[in-house]
MITIFI-845148 format. One line per 4 residues: number of its first residue (from 1); their letters; for each residue y, z, x of N, C-alpha, C. Coordinates in steps of 0.001 Angstrom, whole numbers, always signed. Each point is the difference from the previous one (the first is absolute). Example, Ala and Ser with C-alpha at 12.3 -4.5 7.8 and 13.67 -1.06 7.14 Angstrom:
BEGIN
1> as> -5690:+7800:+13190:+1190:+0:-890:+1200:+0:+900 ~ +1050:-720:-350:+1190:+60:+820:+1090:+730:-770;
//
This chain:
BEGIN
1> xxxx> -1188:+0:+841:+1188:+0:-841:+1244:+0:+881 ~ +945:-1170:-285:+814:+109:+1045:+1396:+691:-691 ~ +290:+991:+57:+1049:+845:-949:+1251:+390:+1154 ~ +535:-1033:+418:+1572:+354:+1497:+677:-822:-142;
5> xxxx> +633:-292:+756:+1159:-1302:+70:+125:+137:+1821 ~ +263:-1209:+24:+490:-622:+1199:+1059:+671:+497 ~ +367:+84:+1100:+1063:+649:+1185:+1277:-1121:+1014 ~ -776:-1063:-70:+1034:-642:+1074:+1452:+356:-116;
9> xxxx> +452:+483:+583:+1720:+183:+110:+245:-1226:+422 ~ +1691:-145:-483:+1091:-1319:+301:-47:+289:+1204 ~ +819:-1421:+670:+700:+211:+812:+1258:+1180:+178 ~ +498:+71:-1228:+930:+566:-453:-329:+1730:+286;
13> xxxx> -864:+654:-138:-535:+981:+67:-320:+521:+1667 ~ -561:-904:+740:-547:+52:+876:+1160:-495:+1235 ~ +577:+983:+801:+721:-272:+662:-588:-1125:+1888 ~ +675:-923:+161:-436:-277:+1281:+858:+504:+909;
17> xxxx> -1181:-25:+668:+791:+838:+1738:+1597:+426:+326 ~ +457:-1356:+155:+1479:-485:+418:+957:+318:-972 ~ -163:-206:-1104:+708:+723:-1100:+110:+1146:-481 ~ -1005:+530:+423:-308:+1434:-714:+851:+744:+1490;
21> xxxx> -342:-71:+1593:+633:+188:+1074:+1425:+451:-218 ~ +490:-1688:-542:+1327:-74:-78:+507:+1123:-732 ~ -167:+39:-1356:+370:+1308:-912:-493:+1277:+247 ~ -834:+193:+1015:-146:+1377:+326:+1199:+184:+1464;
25> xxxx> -19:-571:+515:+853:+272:+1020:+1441:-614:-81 ~ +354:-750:-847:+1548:+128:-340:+92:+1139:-1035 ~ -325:+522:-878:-137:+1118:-764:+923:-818:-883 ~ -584:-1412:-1077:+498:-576:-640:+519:+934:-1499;
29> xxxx> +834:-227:-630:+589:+688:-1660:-1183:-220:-482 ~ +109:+1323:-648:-1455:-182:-1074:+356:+1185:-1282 ~ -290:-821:-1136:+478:+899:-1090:-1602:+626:-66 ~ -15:+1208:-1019:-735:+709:-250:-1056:+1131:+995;
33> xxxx> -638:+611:-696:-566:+1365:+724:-865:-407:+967 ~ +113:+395:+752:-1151:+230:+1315:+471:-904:+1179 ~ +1583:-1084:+19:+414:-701:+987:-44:+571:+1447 ~ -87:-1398:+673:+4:+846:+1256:+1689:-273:+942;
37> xxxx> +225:+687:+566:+1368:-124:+841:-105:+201:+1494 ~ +334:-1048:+441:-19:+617:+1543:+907:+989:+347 ~ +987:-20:-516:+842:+391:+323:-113:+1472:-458 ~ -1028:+746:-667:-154:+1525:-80:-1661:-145:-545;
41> xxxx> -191:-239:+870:-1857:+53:+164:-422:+1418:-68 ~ -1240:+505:-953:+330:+1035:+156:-1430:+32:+699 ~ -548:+1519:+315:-995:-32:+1211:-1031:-754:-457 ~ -785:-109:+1086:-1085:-498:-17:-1133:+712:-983;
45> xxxx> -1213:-689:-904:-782:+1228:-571:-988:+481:+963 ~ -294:+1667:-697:-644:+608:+559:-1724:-574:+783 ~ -189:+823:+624:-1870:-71:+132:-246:-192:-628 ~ -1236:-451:-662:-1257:+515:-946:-789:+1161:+876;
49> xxxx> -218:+1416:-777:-567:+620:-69:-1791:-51:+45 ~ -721:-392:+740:-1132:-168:+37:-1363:-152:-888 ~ +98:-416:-1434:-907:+944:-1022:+991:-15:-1384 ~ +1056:-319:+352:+1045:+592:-1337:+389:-1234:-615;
53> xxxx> +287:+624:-1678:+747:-1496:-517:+881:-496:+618 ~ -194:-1407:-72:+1038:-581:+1123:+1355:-389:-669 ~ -150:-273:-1612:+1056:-279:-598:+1007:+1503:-498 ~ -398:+947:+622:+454:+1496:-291:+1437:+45:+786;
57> xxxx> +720:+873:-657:+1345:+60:+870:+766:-1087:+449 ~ -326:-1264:-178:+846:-1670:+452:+13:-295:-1060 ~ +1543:-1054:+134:-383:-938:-929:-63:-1457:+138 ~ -1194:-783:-922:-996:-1386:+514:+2053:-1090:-54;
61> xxxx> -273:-533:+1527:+763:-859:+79:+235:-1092:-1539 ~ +1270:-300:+92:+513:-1137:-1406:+708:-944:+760 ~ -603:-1308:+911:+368:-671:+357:+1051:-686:-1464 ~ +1147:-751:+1147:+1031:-699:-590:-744:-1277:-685;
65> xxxx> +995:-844:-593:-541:-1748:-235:-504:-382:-688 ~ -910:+963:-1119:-1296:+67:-661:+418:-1076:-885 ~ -1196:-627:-596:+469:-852:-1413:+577:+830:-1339 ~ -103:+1022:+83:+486:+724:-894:+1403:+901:+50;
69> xxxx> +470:+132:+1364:+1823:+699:+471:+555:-1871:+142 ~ -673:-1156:+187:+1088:-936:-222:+179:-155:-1531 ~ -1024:-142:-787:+216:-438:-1784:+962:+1494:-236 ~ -553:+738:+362:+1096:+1153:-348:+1691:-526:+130;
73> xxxx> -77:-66:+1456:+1675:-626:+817:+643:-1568:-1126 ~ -1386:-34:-276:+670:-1766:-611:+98:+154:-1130 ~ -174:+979:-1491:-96:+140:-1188:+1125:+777:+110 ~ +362:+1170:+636:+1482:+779:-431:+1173:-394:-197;
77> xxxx> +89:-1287:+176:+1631:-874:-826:-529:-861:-954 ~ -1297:-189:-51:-212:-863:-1554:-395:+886:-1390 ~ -951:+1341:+982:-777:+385:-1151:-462:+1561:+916 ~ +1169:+405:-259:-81:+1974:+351:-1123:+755:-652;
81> xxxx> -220:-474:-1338:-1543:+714:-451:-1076:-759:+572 ~ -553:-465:+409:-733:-772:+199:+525:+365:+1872 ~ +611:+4:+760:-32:+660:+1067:-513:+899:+369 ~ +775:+852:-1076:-798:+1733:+113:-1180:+185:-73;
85> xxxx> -798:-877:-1018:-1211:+127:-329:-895:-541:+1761 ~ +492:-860:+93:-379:-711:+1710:+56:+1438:+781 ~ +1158:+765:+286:+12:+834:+653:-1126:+934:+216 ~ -309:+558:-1257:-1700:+561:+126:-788:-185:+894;
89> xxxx> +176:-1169:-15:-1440:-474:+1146:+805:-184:+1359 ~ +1078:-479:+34:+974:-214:+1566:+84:+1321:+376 ~ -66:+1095:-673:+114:+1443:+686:-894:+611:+532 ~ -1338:-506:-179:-1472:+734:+436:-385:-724:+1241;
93> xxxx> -708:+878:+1016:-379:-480:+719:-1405:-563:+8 ~ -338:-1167:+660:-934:-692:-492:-514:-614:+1232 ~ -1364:-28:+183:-935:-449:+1127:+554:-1628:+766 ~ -122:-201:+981:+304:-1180:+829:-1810:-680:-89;
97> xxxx> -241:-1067:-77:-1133:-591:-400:-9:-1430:+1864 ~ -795:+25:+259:-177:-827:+1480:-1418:-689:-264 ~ +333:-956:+507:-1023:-1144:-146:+405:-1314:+1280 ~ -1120:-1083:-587:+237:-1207:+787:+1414:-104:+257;
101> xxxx> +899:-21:-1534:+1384:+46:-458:+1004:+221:+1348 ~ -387:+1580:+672:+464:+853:+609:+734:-691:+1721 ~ -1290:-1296:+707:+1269:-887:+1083:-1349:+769:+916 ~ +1412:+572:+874:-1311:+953:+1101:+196:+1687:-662;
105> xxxx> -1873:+545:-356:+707:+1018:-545:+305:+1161:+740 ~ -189:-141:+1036:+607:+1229:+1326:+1595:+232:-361 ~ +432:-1440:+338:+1508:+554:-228:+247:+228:-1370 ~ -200:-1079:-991:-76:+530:-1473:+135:+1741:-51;
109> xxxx> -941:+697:+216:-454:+1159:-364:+1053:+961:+603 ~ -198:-206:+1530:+1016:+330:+830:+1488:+230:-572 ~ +408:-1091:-761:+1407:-20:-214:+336:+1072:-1125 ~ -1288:-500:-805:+202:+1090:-1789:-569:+1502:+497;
113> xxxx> -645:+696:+1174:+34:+888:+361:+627:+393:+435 ~ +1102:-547:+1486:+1145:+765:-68:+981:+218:-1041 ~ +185:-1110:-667:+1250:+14:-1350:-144:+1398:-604 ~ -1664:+750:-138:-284:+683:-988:+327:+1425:+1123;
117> xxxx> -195:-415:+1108:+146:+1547:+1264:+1596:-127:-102 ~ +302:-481:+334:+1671:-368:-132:+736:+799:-1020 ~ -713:-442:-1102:+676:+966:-1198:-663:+1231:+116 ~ -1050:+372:+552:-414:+1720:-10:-1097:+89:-1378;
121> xxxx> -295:-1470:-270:-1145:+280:-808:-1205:-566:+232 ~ -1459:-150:-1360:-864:-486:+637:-428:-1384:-621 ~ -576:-796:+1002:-310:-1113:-12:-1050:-677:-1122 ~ +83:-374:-643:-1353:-343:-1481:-545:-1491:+484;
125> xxxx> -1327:-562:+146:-129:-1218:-116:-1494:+15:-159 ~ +102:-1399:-321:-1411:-634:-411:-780:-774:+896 ~ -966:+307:+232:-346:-1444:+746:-1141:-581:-636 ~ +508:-1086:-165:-508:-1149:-1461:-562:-1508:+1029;
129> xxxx> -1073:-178:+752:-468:-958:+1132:-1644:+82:-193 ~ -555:+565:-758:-1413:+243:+238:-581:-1879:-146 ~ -534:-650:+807:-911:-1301:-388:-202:-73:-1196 ~ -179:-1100:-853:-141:-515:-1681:+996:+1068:-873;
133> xxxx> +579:+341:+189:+867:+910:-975:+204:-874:-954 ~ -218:+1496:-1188:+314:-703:-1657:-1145:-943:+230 ~ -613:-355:+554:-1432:-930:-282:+531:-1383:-154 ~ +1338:-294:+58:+214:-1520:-210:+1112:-224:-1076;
137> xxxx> +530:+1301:-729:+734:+165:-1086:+1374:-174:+384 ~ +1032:+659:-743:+896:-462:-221:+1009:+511:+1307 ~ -592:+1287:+753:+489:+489:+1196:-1179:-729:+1181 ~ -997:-1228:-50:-654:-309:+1028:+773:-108:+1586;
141> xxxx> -949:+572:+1102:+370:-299:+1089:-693:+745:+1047 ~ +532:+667:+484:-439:+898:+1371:-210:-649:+1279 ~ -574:+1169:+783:-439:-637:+1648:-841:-821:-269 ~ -417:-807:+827:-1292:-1292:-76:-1326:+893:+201;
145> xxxx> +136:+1097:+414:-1108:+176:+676:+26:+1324:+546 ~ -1177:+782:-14:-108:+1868:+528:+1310:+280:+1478 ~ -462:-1059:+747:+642:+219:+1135:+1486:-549:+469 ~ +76:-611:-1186:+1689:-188:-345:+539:+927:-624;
149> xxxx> -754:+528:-603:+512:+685:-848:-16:+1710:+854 ~ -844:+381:+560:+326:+1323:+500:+809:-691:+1209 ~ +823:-719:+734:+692:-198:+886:+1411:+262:-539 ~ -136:-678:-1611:+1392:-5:-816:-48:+1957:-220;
153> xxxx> -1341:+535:+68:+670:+1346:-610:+371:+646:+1603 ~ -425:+95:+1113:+294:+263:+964:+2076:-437:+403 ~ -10:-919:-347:+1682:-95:-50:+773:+1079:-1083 ~ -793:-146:-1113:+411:+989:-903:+24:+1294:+286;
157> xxxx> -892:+164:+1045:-214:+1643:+147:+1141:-48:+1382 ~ +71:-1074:+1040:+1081:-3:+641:+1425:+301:-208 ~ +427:-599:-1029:+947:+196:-563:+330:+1074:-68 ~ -540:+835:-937:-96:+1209:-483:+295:+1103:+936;
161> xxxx> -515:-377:+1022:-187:+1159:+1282:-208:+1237:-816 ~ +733:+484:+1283:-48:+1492:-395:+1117:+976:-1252 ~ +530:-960:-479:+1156:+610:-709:-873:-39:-1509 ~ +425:+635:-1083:-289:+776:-1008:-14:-1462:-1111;
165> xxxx> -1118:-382:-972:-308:-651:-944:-1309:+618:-982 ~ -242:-1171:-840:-1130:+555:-964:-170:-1603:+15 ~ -1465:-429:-55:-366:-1307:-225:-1214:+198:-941 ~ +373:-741:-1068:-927:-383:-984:-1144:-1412:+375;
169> xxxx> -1001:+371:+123:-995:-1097:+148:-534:-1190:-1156 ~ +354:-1170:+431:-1032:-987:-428:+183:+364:-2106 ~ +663:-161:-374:-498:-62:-1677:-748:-922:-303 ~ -327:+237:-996:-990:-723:-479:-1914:+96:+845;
173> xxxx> +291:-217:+1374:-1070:-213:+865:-1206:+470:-699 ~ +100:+1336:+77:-1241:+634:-702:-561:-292:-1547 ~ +1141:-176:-757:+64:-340:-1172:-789:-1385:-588 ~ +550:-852:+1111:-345:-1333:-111:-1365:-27:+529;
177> xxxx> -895:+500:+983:-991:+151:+965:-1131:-736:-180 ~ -730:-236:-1615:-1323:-821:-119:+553:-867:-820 ~ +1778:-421:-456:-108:-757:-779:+101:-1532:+906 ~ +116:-295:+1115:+89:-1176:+635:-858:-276:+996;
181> xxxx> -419:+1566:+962:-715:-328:+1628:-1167:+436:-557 ~ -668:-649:+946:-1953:-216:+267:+453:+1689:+560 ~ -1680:+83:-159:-129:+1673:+441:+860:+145:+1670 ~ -488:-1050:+906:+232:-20:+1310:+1646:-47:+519;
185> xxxx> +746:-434:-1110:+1406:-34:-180:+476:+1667:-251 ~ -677:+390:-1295:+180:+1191:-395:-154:+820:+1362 ~ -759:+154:+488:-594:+722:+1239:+1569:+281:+1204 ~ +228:-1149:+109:+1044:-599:+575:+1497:+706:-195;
189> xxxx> +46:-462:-725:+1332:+808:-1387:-128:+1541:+231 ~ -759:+554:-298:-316:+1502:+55:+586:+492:+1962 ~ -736:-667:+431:-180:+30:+1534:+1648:-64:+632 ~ +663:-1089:-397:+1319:-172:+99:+691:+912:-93;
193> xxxx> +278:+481:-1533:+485:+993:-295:+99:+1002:+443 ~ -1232:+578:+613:-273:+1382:+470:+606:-555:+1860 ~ +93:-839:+559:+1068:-171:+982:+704:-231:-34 ~ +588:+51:-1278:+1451:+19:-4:+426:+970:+33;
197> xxxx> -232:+1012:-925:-29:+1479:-151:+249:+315:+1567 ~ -1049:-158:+704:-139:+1258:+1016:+1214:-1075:+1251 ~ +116:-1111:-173:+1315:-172:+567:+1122:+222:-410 ~ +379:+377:-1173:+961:+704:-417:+392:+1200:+212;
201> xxxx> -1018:+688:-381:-354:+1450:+504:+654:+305:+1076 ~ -705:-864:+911:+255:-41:+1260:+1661:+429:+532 ~ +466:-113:-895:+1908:+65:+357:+353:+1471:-602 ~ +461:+999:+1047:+182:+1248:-437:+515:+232:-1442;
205> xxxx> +700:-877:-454:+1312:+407:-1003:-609:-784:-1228 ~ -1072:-839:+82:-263:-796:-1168:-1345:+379:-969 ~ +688:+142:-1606:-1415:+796:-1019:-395:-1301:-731 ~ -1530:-145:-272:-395:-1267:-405:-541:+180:-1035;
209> xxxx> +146:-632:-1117:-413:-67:-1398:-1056:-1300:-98 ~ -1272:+328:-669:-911:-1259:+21:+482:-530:-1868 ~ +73:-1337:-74:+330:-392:-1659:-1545:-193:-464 ~ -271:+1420:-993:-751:+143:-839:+55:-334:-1297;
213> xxxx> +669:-1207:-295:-549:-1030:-1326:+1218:+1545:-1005 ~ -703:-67:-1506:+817:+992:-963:-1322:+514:-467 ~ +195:+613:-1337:-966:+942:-503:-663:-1423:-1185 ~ +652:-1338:-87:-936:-293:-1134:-639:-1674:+1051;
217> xxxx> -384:+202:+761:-590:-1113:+1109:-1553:-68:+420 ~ -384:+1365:-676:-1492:+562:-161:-7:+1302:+1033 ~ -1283:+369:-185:-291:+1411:-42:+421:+910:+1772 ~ +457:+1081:-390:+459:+786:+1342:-1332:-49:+1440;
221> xxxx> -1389:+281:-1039:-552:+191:+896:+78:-1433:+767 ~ +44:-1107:-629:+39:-1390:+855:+817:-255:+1098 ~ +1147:+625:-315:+786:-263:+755:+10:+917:+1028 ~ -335:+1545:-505:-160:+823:+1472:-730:-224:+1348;
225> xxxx> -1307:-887:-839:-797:-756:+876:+822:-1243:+987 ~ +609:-575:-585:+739:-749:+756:+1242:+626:+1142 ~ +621:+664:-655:+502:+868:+1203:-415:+720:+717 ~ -1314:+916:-98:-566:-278:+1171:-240:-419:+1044;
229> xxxx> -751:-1205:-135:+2:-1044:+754:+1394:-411:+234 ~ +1273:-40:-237:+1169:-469:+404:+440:+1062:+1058 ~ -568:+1059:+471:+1057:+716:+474:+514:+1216:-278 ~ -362:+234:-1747:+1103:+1027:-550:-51:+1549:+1295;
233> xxxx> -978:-22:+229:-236:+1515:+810:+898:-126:+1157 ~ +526:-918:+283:+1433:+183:+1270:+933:-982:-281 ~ +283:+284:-1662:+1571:-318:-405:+455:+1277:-820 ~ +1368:+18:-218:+275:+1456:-904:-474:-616:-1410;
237> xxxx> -450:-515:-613:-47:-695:-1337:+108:-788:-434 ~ -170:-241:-1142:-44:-1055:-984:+1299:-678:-924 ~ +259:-917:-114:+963:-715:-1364:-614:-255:-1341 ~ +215:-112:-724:+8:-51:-1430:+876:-913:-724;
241> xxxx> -162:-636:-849:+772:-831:-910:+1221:-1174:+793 ~ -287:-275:+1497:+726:-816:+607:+412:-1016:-1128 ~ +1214:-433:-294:+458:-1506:-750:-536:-123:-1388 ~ -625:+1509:-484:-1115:+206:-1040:+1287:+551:-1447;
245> xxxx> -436:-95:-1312:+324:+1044:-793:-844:+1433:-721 ~ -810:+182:+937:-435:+979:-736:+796:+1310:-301 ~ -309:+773:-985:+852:+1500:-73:-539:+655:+957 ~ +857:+1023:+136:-319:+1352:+884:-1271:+1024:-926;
249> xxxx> +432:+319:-890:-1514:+672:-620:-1019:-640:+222 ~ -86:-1534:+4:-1102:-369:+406:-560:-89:+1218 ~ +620:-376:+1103:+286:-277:+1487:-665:+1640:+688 ~ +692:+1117:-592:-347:+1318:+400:-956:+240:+145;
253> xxxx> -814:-104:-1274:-1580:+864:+167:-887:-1386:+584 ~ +206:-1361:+105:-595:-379:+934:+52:+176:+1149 ~ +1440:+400:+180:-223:+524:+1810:-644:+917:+614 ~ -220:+1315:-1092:-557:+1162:+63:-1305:-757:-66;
257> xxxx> -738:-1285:-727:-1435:+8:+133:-411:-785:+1346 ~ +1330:-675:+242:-801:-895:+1404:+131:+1489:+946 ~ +786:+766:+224:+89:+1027:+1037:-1575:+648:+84 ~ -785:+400:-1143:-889:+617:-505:-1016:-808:+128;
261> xxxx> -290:-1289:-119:-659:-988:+905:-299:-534:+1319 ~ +1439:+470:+329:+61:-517:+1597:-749:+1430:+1076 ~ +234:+1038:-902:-666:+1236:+348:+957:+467:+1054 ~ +1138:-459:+722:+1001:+689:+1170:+1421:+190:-239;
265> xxxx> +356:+920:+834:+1374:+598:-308:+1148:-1421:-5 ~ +538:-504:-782:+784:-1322:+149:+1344:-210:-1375 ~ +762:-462:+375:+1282:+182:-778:+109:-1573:-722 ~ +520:-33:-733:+819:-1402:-921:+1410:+304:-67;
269> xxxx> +155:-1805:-173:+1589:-596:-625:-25:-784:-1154 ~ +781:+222:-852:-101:-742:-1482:+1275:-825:+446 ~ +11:-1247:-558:+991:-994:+62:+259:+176:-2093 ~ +1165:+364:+296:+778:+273:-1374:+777:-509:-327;
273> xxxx> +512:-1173:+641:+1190:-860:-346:+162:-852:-911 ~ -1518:-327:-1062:+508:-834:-1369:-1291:+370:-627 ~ -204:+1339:-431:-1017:+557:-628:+523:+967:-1062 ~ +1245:-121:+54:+870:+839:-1326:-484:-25:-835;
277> xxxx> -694:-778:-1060:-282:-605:-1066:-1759:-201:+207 ~ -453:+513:+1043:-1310:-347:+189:-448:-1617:-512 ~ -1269:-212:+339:-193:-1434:-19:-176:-910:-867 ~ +294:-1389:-86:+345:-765:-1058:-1181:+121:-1459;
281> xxxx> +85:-503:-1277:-1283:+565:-834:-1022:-1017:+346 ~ -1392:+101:-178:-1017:-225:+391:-139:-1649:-593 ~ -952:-620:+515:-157:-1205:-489:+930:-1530:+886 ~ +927:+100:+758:+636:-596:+553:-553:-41:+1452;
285> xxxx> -1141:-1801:+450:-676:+440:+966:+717:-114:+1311 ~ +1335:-224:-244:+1203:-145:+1065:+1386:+1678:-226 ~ -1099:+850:-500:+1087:+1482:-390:+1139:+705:+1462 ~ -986:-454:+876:+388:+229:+1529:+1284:-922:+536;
289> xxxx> -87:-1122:-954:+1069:-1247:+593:+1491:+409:-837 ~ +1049:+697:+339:+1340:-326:-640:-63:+499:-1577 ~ -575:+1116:-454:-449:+283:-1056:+1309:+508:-971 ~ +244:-840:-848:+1196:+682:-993:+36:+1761:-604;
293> xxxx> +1153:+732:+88:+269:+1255:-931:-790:+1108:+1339 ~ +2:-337:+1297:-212:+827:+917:+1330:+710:+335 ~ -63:+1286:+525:+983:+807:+717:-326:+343:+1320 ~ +1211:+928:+636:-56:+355:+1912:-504:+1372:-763;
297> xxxx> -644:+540:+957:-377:+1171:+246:+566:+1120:+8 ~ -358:+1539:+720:+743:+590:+899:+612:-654:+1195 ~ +560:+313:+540:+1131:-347:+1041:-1070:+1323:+1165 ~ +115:-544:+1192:-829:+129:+1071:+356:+1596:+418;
301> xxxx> -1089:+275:+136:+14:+1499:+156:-1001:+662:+974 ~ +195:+1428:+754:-1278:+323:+678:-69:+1721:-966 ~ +500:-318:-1112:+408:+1132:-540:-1665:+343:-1469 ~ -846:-101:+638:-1155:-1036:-1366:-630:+1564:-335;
305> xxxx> +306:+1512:+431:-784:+802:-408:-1657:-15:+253 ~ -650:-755:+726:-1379:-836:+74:-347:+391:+1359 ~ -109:+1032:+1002:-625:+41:+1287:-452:-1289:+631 ~ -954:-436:-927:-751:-1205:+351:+836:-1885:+6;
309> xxxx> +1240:+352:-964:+853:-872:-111:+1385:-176:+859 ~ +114:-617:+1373:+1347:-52:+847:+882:-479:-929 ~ +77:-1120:-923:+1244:-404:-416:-309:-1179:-1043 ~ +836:+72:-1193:-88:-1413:-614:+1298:-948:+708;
313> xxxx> -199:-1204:+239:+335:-1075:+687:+813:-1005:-510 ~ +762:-768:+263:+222:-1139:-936:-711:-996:+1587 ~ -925:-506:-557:-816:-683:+1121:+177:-2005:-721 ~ -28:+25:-964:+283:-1711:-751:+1721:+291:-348;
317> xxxx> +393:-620:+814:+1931:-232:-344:+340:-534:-1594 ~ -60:+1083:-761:-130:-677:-2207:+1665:-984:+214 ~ -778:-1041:-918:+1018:-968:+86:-632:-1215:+757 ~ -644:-355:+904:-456:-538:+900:-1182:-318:-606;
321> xxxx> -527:-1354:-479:-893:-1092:-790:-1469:+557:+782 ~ -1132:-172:-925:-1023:+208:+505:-639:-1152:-92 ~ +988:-1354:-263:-941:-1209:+76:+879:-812:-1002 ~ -412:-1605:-116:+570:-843:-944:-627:+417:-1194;
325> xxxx> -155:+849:-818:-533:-124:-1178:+870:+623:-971 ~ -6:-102:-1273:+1287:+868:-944:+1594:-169:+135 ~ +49:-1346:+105:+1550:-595:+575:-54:+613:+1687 ~ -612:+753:+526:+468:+242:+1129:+128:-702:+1112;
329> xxxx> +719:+416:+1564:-409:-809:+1045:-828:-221:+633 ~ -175:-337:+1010:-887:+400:+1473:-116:+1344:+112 ~ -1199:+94:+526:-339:+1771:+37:+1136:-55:+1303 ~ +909:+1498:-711:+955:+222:+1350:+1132:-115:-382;
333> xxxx> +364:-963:-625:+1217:-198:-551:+963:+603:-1327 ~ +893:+485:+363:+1301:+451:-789:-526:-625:-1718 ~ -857:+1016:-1186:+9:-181:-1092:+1283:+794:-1094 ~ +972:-522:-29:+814:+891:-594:+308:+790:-1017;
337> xxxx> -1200:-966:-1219:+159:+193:-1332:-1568:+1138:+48 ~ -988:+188:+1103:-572:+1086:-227:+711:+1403:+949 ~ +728:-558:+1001:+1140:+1191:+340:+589:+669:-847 ~ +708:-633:-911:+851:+1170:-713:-627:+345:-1273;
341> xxxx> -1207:-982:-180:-1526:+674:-1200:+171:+1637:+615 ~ -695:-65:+1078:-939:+1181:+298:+1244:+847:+762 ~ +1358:-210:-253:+758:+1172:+429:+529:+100:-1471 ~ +78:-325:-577:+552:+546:-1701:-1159:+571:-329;
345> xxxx> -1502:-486:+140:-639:+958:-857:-247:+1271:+786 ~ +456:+500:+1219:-141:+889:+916:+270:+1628:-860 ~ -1033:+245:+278:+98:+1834:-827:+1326:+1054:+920 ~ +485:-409:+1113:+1114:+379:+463:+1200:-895:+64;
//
C-alpha cells in the first residue's frame, strides 16, 4: 500500500552553494523570524551533550528564501490576508532536503551548516539519495549505485563535520523496500543505510533519525524488522509520518509499538507539518498526492511530554506539491492554493 507523497524540493527551496555563501556572508536583509545578520551573529550553538535530546534547549535553524517567506513577501501588497495566512508556514522552521539536486554535497551541506552555527542554532536536513528512490515515481532518482551512493553520504557526513545537526535518513527507503527491489537489492538497501548511519554517527555533533514509513504503511512489527537490519541500534531513532498526513493520536501508539518490537532503548520524530486535519478520507488511491481540506500541524517542538519522543518536526515544507496530480505542480514546487488551504484550516 503506497500511502506518502513524494519529496523532491524546487530549486527554489534548495539553496546552491554560491548563493546561499553569498547571503550568509554579506548578511543579506531578510524579513521575518530566525534571519541571519552578519553584522550581530549571535554565538555559535552549543555541544550536543552525549546521549541527550538534541533538539532540547536550541532552536532548529529557519533558513531564509523558502517558497513560502517569498509568496509571503509577494502577496502583502495584493492580498494581506492571504499573506498572513502564508506567514504560518514562512515562520516555522523546516528541514533542508539534499539530493542529486544538491551540486557537490560537501559544500552544499557545509554552507547550510554553518548558516545554521552562525545563527547559534541547529541544523535540520534530509538526506533523500538512496538508489531507485520512490521506485520510479513522482520523486524518482538517487545514486546509480551502493557505492555512489555511500561516497555521496561520506561528503554529507563531511560537510557536517564536527559542528551540531540532526539528519533524517532516506524516507520512504524502508517504506518502499519490497515494493520495487529483488530480495538481493533489498539486502543492499538495508546494508546502505546502516553505513550511512554509522558515517554519520561518526561526526561528534550529528543525531540520526532512520525514516520509518507512518503508522498506516503496515504493521510495526514489519518495520522494526527492517530497522534492524538498517542500523537502528547506532542511530538515536526513528521518523514517522515524513511528507505523510497522519494524526498524532495515531502516529503515537504506533511508535510506542515499533519501540516494543524493536525491543531497545530508542527515541522518535513525528513530522507534523500537514497532519492538522489528519489524513485525507479513505478511498482516494492517490490520498497521499496534494489531498484537498488538509491542515499544518503543531509547529515544531522538543516540548512533546513523551521521553521517548525528541520533537515533532516540520520535515515536508506544507505548501510545496507532492506531485502533478490535483491541479498541482512538480513534486517540489510552490502549490499556493493548498498553502493557504492548510494554513486557514490550521487549529492555531
Amino acid at each position: 500500500m503506497r500511502i506518502r507523497g513524494p519529496r523532491r524540493p524546487s530549486s527554489a527551496a534548495v539553496f546552491s552553494a554560491a548563493v546561499f555563501s553569498a547571503a550568509v556572508l554579506s548578511g543579506c536583509a531578510h524579513h521575518g523570524a530566525g534571519a541571519y545578520s552578519a553584522a550581530a551573529a549571535p554565538a555559535a550553538a552549543p555541544a550536543l551533550v552525549p546521549g541527550s535530546n538534541p533538539f532540547a534547549g536550541i532552536q532548529i535553524y529557519r533558513a531564509p528564501y523558502s517558497n513560502a517567506e517569498n509568496a509571503q513577501h509577494r502577496l502583502e501588497a495584493s492580498s494581506p490576508a492571504d499573506a498572513a495566512l502564508v506567514a504560518k508556514i514562512a515562520a516555522q522552521p523546516q528541514a533542508s532536503w539534499f539530493g542529486s539536486w544538491s551540486g557537490d554535497v560537501k559544500t552544499s551541506v557545509t554552507n547550510y551548516v554553518n548558516a545554521a552555527e552562525r545563527a547559534g542554532q541547529l541544523a535540520l536536513l534530509v538526506a533523500y539519495n538512496v538508489p531507485n528512490r520512490d521506485c520510479g515515481q513522482y520523486s524518482a532518482g538517487g545514486a546509480s549505485d551502493s557505492g555512489a551512493y555511500l561516497e555521496w553520504i561520506k561528503g554529507f557526513a563531511a560537510g557536517i563535520g564536527s559542528r551540531r545537526a540532526v539528519v533524517v535518513l532516506e524516507p520512504d527507503a524502508l517504506g518502499l523496500l519490497t515494493q520495487c527491489l529483488s530480495p538481493d537489492d533489498q539486502a543492499k538497501r538495508l546494508d546502505m543505510i546502516h553505513q550511512a548511519v554509522l558515517a554519520l554517527k561518526a561526526q561528534p555533533g550529528t543525531s540520526v533519525y532512520i525514516d520509518a514509513g507512518h503508522s498506516h504503511w503496515g504493521p510495526a512489527s514489519d518495520m522494526a524488522e527492517r530497522l534492524k537490519k538498517a542500523g537502528i541500534a547506532d542511530a538515536r531513532g526513528f521518523a514517522l509520518n515524513t511528507s505523510n498526513f497522519r494524526a498524532d493520536d495515531e502516529l503515537l501508539p504506533f511508535a510506542r509499538d515499533l519501540i516494543a518490537a524493536l525491543g531497545t532503548d530508542t527515541h522518535f520524530v513525528i513530522d507534523s507539518s500537514r497532519n492538522g486535519n489528519g489524513p485525507a478520507p479513505a478511498g482516494d488511491p492517490q490520498d497521499w498526492c496534494n489531498p484537498e481540506g488538509r491542515a499544518i500541524g503543531r509547529a515544531p517542538t522538543s516540548d512533546t511530554g513523551n521521553p521517548a519522543q525528541d520533537a515533532f518536526l516540520w520535515l515536508k515544507r506544507p505548501g510545496e506539491s507532492d506531485g502533478e496530480c490535483k491541479g498541482g505542480p512538480a513534486a517540489g514546487q510552490w502549490f499556493e492554493a493548498r498553502a493557504l488551504e492548510m494554513a486557514r484550516n490550521a487549529k492555531w
